[in-house]
Structure formats: C-alpha cells, structure tokens
C-alpha positions in Angstrom: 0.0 0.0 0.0 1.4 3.5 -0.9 2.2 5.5 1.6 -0.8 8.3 0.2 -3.7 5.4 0.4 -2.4 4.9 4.2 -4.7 5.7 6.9 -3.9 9.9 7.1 -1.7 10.9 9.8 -3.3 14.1 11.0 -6.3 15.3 12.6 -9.4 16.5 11.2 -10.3 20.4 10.4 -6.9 20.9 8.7 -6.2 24.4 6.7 -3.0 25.8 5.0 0.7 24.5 3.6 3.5 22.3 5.4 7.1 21.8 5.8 9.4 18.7 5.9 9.1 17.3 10.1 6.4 15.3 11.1 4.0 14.0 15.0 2.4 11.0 15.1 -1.3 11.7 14.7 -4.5 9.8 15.2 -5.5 8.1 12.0 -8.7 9.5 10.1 -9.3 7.7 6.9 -7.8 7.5 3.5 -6.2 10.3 1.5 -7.2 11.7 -1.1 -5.5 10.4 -4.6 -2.3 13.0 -5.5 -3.1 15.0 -8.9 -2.1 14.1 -12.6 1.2 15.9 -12.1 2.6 12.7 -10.5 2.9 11.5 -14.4 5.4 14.3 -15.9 8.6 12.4 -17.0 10.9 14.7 -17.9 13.3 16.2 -15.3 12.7 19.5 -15.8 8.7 18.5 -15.0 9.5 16.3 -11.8 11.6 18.9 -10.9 9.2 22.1 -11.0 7.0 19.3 -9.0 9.6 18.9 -6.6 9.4 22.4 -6.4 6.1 22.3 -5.9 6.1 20.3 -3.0 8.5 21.8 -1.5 6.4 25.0 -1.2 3.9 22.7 -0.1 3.8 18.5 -0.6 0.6 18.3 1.4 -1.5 20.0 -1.4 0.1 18.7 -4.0 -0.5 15.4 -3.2 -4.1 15.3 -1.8 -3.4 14.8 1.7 -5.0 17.0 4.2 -3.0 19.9 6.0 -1.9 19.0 9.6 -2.7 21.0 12.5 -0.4 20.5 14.9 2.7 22.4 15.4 5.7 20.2 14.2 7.7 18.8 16.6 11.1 20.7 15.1 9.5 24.1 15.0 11.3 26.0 16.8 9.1 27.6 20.7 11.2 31.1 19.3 8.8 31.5 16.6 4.8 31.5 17.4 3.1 30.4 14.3 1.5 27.2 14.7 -0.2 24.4 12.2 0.2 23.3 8.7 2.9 26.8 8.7 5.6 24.6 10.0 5.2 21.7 7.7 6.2 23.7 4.4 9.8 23.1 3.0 9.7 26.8 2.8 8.6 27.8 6.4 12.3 26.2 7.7 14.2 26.6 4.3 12.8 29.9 2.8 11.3 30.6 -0.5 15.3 31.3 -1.6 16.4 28.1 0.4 18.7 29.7 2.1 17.2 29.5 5.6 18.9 31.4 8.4 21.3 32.9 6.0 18.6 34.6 3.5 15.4 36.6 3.6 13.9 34.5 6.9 17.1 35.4 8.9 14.9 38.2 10.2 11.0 38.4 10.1 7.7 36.4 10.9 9.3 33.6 9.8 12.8 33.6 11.6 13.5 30.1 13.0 17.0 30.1 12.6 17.0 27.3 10.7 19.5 26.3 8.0 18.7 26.3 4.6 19.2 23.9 1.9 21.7 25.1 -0.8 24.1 23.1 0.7 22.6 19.9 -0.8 22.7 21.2 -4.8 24.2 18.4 -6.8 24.0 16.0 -4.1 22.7 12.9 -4.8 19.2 12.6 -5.0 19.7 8.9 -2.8 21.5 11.1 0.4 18.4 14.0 0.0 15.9 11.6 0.0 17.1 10.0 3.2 17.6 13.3 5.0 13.7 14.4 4.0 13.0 10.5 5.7 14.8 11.3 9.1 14.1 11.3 12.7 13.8 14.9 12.2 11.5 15.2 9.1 9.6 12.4 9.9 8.1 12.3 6.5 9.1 8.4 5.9 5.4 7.8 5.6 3.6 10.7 4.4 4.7 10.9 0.8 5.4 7.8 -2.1 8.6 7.2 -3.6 8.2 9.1 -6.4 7.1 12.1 -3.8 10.5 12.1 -2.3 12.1 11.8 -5.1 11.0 14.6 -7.0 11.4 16.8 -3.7 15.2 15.7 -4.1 15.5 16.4 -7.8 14.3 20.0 -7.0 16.9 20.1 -4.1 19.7 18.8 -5.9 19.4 19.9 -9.5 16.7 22.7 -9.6 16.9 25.3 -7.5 17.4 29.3 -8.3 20.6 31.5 -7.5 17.6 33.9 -6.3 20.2 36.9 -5.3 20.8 37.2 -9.8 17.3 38.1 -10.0 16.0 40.0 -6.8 17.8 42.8 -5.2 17.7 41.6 -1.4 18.1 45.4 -0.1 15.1 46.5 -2.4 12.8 43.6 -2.2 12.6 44.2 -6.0 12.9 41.9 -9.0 16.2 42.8 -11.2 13.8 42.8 -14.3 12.3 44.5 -17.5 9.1 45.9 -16.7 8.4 46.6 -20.8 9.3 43.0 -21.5 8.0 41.3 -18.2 4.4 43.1 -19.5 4.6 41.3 -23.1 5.1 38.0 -21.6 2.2 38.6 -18.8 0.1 39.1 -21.6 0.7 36.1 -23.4 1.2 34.1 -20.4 -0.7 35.3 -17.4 -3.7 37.2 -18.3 -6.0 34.7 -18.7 -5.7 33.2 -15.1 -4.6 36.7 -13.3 -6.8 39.6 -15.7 -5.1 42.6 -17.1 -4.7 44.3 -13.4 -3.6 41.5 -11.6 -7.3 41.4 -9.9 -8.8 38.6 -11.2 -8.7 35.6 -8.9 -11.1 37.1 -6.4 -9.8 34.6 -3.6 -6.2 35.9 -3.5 -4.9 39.5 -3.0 -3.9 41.4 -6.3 -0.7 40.9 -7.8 0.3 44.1 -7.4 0.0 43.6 -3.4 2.1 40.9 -3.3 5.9 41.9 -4.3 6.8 42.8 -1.0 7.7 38.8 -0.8 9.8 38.9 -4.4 11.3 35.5 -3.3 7.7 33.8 -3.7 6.6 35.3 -6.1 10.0 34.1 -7.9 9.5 30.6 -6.3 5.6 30.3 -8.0 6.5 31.4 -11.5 9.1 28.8 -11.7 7.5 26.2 -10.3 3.7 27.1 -10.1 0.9 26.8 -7.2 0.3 23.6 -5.6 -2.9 22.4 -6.6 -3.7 25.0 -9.1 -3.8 25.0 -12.6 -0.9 27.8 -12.9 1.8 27.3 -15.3 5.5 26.4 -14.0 8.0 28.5 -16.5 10.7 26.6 -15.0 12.0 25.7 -18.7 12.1 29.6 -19.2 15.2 32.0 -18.3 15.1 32.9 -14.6 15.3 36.5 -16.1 11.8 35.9 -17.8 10.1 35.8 -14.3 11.9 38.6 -13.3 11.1 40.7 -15.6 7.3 39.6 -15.1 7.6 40.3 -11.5 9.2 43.7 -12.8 5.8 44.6 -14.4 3.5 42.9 -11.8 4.8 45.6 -9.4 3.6 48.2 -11.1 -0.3 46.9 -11.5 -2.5 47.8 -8.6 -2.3 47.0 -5.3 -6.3 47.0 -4.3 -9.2 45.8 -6.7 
C-alpha cells in the first residue's frame, strides 16, 4: 500500500501548507488520490514538481494539512499548524534559511537552509527528508520524495541574480516582463492582476519577491498555474518587474 492510500496521519479540520518534520497523529481515513502531475517524466517537469512540494507537498499530493505544530518548529517562533510543515517555512522561498530573507521576520527560526545539498545525490536527500527529524518516511510515495530531491539537488534558483535583497525588488524589464504577462498570465490573473477574487492582487504581493519568484518557476500547488521553469530565470523577473507596477487593491 502507498504510503498516500495509508490511513492519514493528521487530525481533522486541517487548513493551510507544510514543511518537511512530522508528529504522530491519530489516523482518520484515507487520503485523497495526488493529482495528474505525478505523471510528468521529464526532469525539468518532476523537478518544477519537486518544487512544488516543497512550497507545499501536502496540497500537491491530496493529503489533508496537519494542525499541529511540528515537533522541530522551533518555541522562538509562534506560528503554529500546517505553517511549520512547508519546506519553505524552515528553508525559505530562496532556500537559504537562516542565512537569506527569513534570517529576520515572521518567519525567523534560525534554521539552516538547503543550498548546501545542490548536486547531491538525490539517494542522500531523499534520506535526510526521511529522518528522525522530518519524519516524512510515511507521508509521501517514492516518487514524492524523489521529485522533492531532484528539485533540491538539480533545480533550485541563485535567487540573489534576479532580486535585489536590499530592495525587495525583482532585477527585471518591466516593458518585456508586461509582453510575456500578456501572453502568459492574463488569462488566469486579468489585465490588473485582480482577477482571482480569492487571492490578494498581484500588485499587493511583491513585498515577498522571493515567492513570487519561487511560483513562476515552479507554479501553485494544486492550481492549474503554469511552472515557467524551462524559461530563463530572467523571464520571471522581468514579469515580477511589471506585476509591481499593477494595482495594489481591486
């Protein structure tokens, strides 16, 4: 039996995204089947999977969000729930962890990131994402784990060529970031960036370049948002250049 058609580790009433520790929780039933992204073959796709779950592996593969605080998160920092699941709560959206944009913040744990593991082997990742510490051994399938890996090892993005840390700004071409919104984006997002009524407008959320960055080249968990991994870093840059400028209330 795959480890997602196990008995779900977490209690019921669950909400938001995870990171990579675990508790042991009362089981509740079957989860959910993960999405068709499980069946992309090429390694560019499992890796803009990969980095898919590591914003959040919970959504991506159907299972529901946990609510207790992980066991690993440290008592320095008060947010509790799914938050200290996600990859990114410990690692940051730049995976640089203490030494990048959650050295400081709502987020500050003080925990180290992981760009120390590019172009390990996948084998070595795999097993730290399975440890006593993680605790994810049974929360995810093989294939789960290994495209979490592949994003660690192989796929993830120099983030300080294409945001200016001081400026929270993206080092981009607004004029060309605008032609490729339009071809790209618009359909999903609108012409303003106020489209999806569920989600704050673009323009409202470059304060956080680094996921912003993070969801154009890997896409939204769950969602039906194109990953532009394949593309240039620059080309999401420059699209974050021009979503700054669109409106930042409907």
């Amino acid at each position: 039996m795959s480890a997602k058609h196990k008995p779900s580790r977490y209690r019921g009433g669950m909400v938001a995204a995870a990171a990579v520790f675990t508790f042991a929780f009362a089981p509740i039933g079957p989860v959910p089947a993960a999405s068709a992204d499980e069946a992309v073959t090429t390694e560019a796709g499992r890796i803009a999977r990969g980095g898919r779950l590591y914003d959040s592996w919970f959504a991506v593969i159907g299972a529901e969000k946990p609510t207790d605080t992980h066991s690993a998160w440290p008592a320095s920092n008060s947010r509790t729930g799914d938050a200290t699941w996600r990859c990114k709560s410990c690692h940051g959206w730049d995976t640089l962890g203490r030494d990048g944009a959650y050295a400081t913040g709502s987020y500050e744990t003080g925990i180290i990131g992981v760009r120390r593991l590019e172009s390990a082997e996948t084998a070595e990742i795999v097993a730290i994402i399975k440890d006593d510490t993680h605790e994810l051994a049974d929360l995810m399938d093989e294939r789960d784990f290994e495209d979490l890996a592949l994003f660690i090892s192989r796929g993830q993005t120099d983030m300080d060529a294409y945001i200016d840390r001081a400026a929270k700004a993206a080092k981009g071409d607004a004029a060309t970031g605008q032609a490729v919104y339009e071809t790209v984006c618009v359909n999903c997002h609108g012409a303003t960036g106020t489209k999806i009524k569920d989600m704050d407008p673009l323009g409202a959320l470059m304060g956080n370049p680094w996921e912003i960055l993070h969801k154009i080249r890997y896409g939204q968990p769950a969602e039906e948002m194109p990953a532009l991994y394949t593309f240039d870093p620059q080309v999401a840059a420059d699209i974050m250049a021009y979503t700054a400028t669109l409106p930042m209330e409907r």
